[in-house]
N, C-alpha and C positions, 0 to 999 in steps of 0.2 A: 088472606091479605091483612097486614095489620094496619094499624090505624093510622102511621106515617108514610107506608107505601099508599093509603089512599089518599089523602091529603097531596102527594108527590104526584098523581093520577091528576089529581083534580087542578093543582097549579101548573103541570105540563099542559093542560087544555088554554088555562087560561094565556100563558105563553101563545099560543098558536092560537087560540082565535079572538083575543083581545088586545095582543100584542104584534101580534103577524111574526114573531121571533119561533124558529126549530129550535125547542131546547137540547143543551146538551146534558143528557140525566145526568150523566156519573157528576157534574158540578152543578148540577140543580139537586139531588140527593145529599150532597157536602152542604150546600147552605143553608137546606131546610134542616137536615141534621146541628147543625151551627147552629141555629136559631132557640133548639132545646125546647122547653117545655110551653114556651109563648105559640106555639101551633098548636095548642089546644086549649087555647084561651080563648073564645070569641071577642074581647078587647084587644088584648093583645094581638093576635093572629093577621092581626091588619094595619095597614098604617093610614092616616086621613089626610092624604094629600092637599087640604085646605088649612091646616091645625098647624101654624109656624113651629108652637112647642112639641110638636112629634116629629118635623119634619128636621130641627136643631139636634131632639136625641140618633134620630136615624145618623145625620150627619157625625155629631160628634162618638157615640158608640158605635157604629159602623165601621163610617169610612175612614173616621180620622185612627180610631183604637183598634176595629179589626183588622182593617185593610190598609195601615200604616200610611197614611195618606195625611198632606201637608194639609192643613185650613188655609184655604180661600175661598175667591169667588167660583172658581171652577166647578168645587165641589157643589155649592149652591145652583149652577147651571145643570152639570150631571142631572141632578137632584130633579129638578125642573124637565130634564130632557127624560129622565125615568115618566116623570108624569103624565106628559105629555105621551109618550108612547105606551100608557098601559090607560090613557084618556080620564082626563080630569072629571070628565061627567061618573066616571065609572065608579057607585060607591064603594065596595070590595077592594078593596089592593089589598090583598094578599102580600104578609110583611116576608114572606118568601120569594115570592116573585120579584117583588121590588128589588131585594135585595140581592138576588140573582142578576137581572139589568143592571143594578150599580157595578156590580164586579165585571160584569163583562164592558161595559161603559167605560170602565176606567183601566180594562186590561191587568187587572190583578186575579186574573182564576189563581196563582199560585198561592194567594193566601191561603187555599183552600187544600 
């Protein structure tokens, strides 16, 4: 198994037992794919859900560049509601995971 199908192993887990969400691989596979060489970064590889300036680039390179998506507050809630469901206490967020929740949150799998 290589080193992306384990990481993809390890964020399906997280999905279901940290999130209570059934991943859908073939679009959990697309985004961890999408995400490129930052899944094996232990900085990168994760986002800090407390860190406004990580939480603005998620926003603005993600949702607004990847995922063609207008800036507002919405996306700031999204945002908030990802958090929330993968648990603010939880130091790990997986910038995969997250970023999985936001697509499916905002109903854009076709970016993918």
């Amino acid at each position: 198994m290589s080193k992306r199908d384990e990481l993809i192993v390890k964020y399906a887990a997280d999905l279901k037992d940290k999130c209570g969400v059934n991943p859908d691989m073939d679009l959990l596979t697309k985004v961890t794919i999408g995400c490129g060489p930052s899944i094996y970064n232990a900085d990168a590889a994760t986002v800090s859900g407390s860190d406004e300036s990580e939480l603005a680039t998620v926003k603005n390179n993600f949702l607004i560049k990847k995922l063609g998506l207008k800036d507002g507050t919405d996306l700031d809630k999204g945002i908030d509601k990802v958090m929330d469901t993968y648990g603010r206490s939880n130091r790990n967020k997986y910038r995969a995971v997250v970023y999985y929740l936001l697509t499916k949150h905002f109903g854009k799998e076709s970016a993918y």
